[in-house]
N, C-alpha and C positions, 0 to 999 in steps of 0.2 A: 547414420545408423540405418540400417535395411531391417525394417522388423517384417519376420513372415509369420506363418501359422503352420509352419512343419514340426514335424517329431521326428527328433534324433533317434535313431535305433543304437545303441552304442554296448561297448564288451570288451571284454579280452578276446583273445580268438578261440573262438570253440565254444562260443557260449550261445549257439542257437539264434542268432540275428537273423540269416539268412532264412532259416524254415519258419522264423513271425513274419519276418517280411514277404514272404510268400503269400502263406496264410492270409496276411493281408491284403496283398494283391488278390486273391481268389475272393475275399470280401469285397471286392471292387473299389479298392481304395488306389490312390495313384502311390505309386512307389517309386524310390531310385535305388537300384540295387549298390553291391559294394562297389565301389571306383578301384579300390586294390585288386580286388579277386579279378574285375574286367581287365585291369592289365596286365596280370601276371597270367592270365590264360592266353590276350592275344600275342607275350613274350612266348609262352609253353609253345603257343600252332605255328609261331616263327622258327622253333627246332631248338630252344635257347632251354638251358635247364635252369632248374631253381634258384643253384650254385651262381650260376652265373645273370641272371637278371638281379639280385640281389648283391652281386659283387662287387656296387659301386653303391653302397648304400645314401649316401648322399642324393647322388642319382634317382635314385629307383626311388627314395622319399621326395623329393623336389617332383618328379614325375608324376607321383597319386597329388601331391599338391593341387601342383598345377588344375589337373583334369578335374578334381573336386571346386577350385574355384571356376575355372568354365562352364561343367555342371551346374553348378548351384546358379550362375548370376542368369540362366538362362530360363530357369524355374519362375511362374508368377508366385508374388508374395502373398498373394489372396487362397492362395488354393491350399488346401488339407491334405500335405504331402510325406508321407514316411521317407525319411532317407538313414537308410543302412552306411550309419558313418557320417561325419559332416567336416568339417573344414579343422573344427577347436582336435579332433583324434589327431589329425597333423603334428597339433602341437605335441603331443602324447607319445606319439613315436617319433618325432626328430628328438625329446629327449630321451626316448630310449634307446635311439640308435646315437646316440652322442654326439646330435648336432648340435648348430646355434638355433632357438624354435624361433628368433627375431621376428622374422616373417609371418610362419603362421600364427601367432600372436597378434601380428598388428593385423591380418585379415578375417580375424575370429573376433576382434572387437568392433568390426563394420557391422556386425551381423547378431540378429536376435534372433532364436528357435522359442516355438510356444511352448514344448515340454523338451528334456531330455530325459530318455528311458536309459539305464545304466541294468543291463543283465548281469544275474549272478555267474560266475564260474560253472562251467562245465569241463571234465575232464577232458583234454587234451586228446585230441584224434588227429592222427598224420593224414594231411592227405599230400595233392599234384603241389600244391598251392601255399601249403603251412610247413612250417619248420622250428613254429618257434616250441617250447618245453613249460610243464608244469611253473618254473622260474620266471620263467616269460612272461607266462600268462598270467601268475599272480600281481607280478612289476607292471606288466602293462593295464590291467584293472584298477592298482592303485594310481596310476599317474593319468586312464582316464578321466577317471574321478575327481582326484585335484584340479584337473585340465578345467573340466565347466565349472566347479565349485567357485575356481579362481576369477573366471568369466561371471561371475553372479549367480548361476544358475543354480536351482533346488533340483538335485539327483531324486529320480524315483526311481528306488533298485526292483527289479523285475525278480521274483523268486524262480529257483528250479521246478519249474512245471513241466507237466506236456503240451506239448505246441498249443493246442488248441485255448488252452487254461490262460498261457502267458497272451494270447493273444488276446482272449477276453479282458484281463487283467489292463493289460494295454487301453482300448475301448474303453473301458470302465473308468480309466483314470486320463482321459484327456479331456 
């Protein structure tokens, strides 16, 4: 078991992760942004549309998989690391993409996070990168949630604030 001293930043999409984790970073914390959004932008400057980076779902989840355990095993365990998403969300969306989560299951039980922050819902904004629906986002919120709860971990739900609030909140509770 690999225990570190990182905070999961975790949500449905559209739920403000990316502007705490910012936020964060401008407070001089070390941060890992999303591993999804970074490759679904370096699929976008490839010429490849949404439609189609996503078209092999399978794929395209086994793909952020992967890069998140790469990511992470490269990380020191000692250090005070926000990461925007972590390995157990894997599990979260191969079952909502109606995969087997075998895998990331057995790689999310190597591994201890010091807190996970679980953000509330924010409505739904399309952007290059998002496609999923209010439906979506509700399903994938409840099955992050299951995801760590299942893993041991105590959920601290992050309220709808403004950035700056949620980010205190954050600080306040690590």
């Amino acid at each position: 078991m690999r225990t570190t001293n990182w905070y999961v930043i975790t949500g449905a999409p559209c739920s403000g992760k990316t502007s705490v984790i910012s936020s964060l970073e401008q407070h001089g914390y070390r941060v890992v942004h999303e591993t999804a959004r970074a490759y679904i932008n370096e699929e976008l400057d490839k010429g490849k549309s949404l439609d189609e980076i996503k078209a092999d779902m399978s794929l395209f989840e086994h793909n952020i998989f992967y890069r998140k355990i790469e990511m992470e095993s490269s990380l020191p365990e000692k250090s005070i690391i926000f990461l925007d998403r972590a390995i157990p969300d894997s599990v979260a969306y191969f079952r909502f993409a109606g995969l087997d989560p075998k895998e990331p299951e057995t790689k999310s039980a190597e591994i201890r996070y010091r807190k996970i922050f679980l953000f509330d819902r924010l409505r739904i904004k399309h952007d290059e990168v998002r496609n999923e629906n209010e439906e979506d986002s509700i399903l994938i919120d409840r099955l992050i949630e299951e995801t760590y709860k299942t893993l041991g971990y105590e959920i601290i739900r992050v309220p709808v604030l403004p950035v700056g609030r949620r980010t205190d909140f954050i600080l306040e509770n690590m």
